[in-house]
C-alpha positions in Angstrom: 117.5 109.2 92.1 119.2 106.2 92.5 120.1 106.9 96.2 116.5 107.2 97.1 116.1 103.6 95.4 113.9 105.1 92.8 114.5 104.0 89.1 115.1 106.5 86.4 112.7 108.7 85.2 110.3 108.1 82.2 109.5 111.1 80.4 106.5 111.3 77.8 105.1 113.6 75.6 102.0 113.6 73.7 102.0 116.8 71.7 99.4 118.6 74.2 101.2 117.4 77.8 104.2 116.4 79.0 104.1 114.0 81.8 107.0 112.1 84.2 106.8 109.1 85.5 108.5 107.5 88.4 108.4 104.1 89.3 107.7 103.8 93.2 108.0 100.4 93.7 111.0 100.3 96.2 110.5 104.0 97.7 111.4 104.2 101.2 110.5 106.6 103.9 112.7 107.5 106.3 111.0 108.7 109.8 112.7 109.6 112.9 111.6 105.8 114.3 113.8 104.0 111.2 112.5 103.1 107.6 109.4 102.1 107.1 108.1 100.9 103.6 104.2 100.0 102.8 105.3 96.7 102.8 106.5 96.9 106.5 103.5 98.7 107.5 101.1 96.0 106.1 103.3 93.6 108.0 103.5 95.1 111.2 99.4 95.9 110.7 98.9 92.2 110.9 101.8 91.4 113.3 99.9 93.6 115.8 96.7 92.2 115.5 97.7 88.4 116.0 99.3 89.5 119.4 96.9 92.0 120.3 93.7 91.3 118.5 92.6 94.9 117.2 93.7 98.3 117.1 92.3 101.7 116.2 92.9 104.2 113.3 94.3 106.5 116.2 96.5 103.8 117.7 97.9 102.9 114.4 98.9 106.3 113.4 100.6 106.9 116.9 102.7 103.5 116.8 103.9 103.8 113.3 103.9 107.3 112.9 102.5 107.8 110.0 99.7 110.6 108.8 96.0 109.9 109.5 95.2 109.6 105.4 98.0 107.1 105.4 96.8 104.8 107.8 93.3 104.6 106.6 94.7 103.6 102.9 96.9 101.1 104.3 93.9 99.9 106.8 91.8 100.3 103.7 93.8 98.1 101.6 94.5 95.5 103.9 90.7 95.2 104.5 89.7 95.6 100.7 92.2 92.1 100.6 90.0 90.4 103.0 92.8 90.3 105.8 91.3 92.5 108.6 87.6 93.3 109.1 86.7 97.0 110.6 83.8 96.1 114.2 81.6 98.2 115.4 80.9 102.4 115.0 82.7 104.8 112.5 83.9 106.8 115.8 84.7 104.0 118.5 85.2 100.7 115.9 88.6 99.1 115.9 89.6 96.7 113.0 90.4 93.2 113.7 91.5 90.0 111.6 89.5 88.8 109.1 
């Protein structure tokens, strides 16, 4: 556990369920490019768009490698925060800084 930089494990019970707990705070994911963390996602999300102005859902997932459903959270979240704005159509929009 500790070599994946995870905590130790919290177990509870409550007489009908039993239920682990893990503490994901400072997990890691290693991909073929490096390690990449949320943190340095969300960082590099906004990195991107100073320098390039705006980038795709599609364009974000090929750069960074990471699953469709992952990028829309971190877009998502990072536009839920008020940093980036999504422009224009569901199919063709692009998201930009806020």
């Amino acid at each position: 556990m500790r070599e994946s930089g995870l905590s130790e494990p919290e177990f509870n019970y409550n007489h009908s369920f039993f239920a682990t707990l893990y503490d994901k705070t400072n997990l890691t994911l290693s991909r073929s490019g490096g390690v990449t963390t949320v943190a340095e996602r969300r960082e590099w999300i906004v990195n991107y768009l100073v320098k390039n102005g705006n980038i795709s859902t599609k364009q974000y997932v090929k750069a960074v490698k990471v699953s469709l459903r992952t990028a829309q959270r971190d877009l998502t979240a990072l536009q839920s925060e008020g940093l980036i704005k999504f422009v224009g159509s569901p199919k063709t929009g692009h998201y930009e800084l806020a």
